[in-house]
N, C-alpha and C positions, 0 to 999 in steps of 0.2 A: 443236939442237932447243930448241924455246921449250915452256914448259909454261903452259897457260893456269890459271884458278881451278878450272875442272870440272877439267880435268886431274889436278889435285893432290887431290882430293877426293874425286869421286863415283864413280869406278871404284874406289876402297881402299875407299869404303863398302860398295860393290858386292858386291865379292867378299868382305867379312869378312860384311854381313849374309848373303850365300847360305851362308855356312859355320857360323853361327849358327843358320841354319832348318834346315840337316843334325844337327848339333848337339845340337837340341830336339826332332829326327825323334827319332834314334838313343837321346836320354833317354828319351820317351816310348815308345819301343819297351822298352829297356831295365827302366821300371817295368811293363810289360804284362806281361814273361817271368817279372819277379821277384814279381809282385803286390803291388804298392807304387803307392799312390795317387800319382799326379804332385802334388799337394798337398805331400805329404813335402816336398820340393824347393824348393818357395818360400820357406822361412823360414830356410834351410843357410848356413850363413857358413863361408868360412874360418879366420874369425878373430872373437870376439867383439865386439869394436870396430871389423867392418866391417859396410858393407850388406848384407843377404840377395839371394840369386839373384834374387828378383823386381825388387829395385831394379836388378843389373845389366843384367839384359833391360830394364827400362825406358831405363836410361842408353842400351844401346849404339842405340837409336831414336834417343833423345833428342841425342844429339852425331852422330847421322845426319842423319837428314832434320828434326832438330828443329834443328842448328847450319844449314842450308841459310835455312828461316825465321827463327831468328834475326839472320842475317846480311840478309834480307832486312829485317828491321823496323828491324835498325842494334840491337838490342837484345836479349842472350842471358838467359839463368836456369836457376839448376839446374830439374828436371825437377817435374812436378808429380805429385804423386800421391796422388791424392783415394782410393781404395779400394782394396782388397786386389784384382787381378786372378787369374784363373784361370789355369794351366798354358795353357792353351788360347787364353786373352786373351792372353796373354805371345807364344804364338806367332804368332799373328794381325797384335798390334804389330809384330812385325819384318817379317811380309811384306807388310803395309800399308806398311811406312817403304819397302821394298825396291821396290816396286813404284810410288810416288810417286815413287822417285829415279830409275827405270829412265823414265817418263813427263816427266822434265824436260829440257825444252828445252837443250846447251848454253851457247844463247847468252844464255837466263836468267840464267844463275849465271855467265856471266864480264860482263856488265854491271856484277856489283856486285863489280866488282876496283878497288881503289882507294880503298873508300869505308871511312868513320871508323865506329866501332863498338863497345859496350861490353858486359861483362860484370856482372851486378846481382844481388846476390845481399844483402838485408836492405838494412843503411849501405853494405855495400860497393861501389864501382863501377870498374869498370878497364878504363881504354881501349885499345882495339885498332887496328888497319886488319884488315879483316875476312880478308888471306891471313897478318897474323899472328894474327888468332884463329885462325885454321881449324890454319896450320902448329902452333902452340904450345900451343895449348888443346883447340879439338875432337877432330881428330885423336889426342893423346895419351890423352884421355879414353875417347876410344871404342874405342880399343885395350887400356885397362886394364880395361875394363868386360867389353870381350868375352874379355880373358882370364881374368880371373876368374870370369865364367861358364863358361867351359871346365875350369877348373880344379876348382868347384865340382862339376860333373858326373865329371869325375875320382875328385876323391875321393869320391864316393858310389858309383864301381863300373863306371859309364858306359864300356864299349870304345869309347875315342876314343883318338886323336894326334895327333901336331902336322899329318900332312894334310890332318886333318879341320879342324883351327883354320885353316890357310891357304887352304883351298878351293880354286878354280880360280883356279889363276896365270895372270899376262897374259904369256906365254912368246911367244917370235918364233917364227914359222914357215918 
């Protein structure tokens, strides 16, 4: 069995972002029960010298459907983030990404197999072919992102589990 570029990508984005909009259901439920403003939760890090929860919702879009466009301009960047989003912004982002990804064509996204590609971040820049960005970079990324989002909600009390992180598996029938 051969696996094409969507193949390798857009169904793992798939299912991780549907598992992230349960995810941020189940937080926002969770602050409704406890009376804790979803606000709380934006600014929560696990670690002081990481990014807050808002930045990993933005990531796990951003190395979604934002690695798809980058791949397509032939040119990646970390994420941009011009203002403090809302709980509610944050979810919005993912079901927007989720739902742009769900709207793209296959044969879109294996047109651009093959092609040269880099990552830009200030001076730095570092070349790819766009299924070792995707395999080495985006993919990794978006998997750390979203689990530290998870993680995140964890430790602030969230009844989640690894179910929940993995969402609906692509299981044979």
């Amino acid at each position: 069995m051969s696996l094409s570029l969507y193949d390798v990508c857009v169904p793992s984005y798939l299912q991780s972002l549907s598992a992230v909009e349960k995810l941020l259901i189940k937080g926002e439920q969770f602050c409704q029960d406890n009376n804790i403003d979803t606000g709380e939760f934006l600014k929560v890090r696990l670690r002081d010298n990481m990014f807050p929860f808002s930045f990993q919702i933005i990531s796990i879009a951003h190395h979604s459907l934002g690695a798809i466009k980058g791949i397509q301009a032939g040119v990646f960047g970390p994420p941009e983030v011009k203002s403090e989003l809302s709980y509610a912004e944050l979810c919005l982002l993912i079901t927007d990404a989720k739902s742009a990804l769900e709207a793209l064509p296959k044969d879109e996204v294996n047109k651009l197999s093959g092609r040269a590609m880099k990552f830009k971040m200030g001076g730095l820049e570092l070349p790819f072919s766009v299924e070792n960005f995707i395999l080495s970079f985006s993919l990794p990324n978006f998997y750390f992102h979203a689990t530290t989002a998870y993680g995140i909600l964890r430790m602030k009390g969230v009844e989640i589990g690894k179910t929940d992180f993995l969402g609906q598996m692509r299981i044979s029938s």
